[in-house]
C-alpha positions, 0 to 999 in steps of 0.5 A: 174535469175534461180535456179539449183540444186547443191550438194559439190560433183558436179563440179562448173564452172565460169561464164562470171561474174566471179562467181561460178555456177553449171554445172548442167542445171536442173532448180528448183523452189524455195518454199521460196525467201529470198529478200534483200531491201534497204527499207519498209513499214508496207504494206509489199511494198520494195524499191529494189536496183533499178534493178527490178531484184528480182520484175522480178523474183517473177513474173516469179516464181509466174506463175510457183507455189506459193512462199513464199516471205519473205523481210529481213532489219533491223528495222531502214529502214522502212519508212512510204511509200514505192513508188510502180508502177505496176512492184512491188512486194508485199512481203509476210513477212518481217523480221527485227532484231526487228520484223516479219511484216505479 
């Protein structure tokens, strides 16, 4: 997974996939990863749909500068541990309709 820079006034192209994507090839680095998560725990550990895509990019993004990492749920998927191998990612903050988790 990469990040391009894109403005409304550049030119969109459709991918293999089917979705929208800018022409521009210049890569950017993100400051803040706003991460979806199926669930969580107070120890900022997320359960991911299963992928490991968001895990893969925090690792890859993490050696180019540090990032924020910010989970996003509702209060009610938090369970009490989330099983973690070495792969994981630990988030920096979660946040829920309820409440901020640092």
């Amino acid at each position: 997974m990469d990040f391009h820079s894109w403005s409304f006034s550049e030119p969109l192209k459709i991918n293999k996939y089917g979705i929208p994507e800018p022409e521009n090839k210049n890569i950017v680095y993100p400051d803040v990863l706003l991460i979806p998560l199926v669930a969580f725990d107070k120890n900022l550990n997320r359960l991911g749909y299963g992928g490991g895509y968001y895990d893969r990019l925090i690792k890859k993004l993490s050696k180019k500068k540090n990032i924020i990492k910010i989970g996003l749920a509702f209060s009610v998927q938090e369970i009490d541990k989330v099983p973690i191998n070495m792969y994981d990612q630990k988030l920096d903050y979660i946040v829920t309709n309820k409440n901020i988790i640092k």
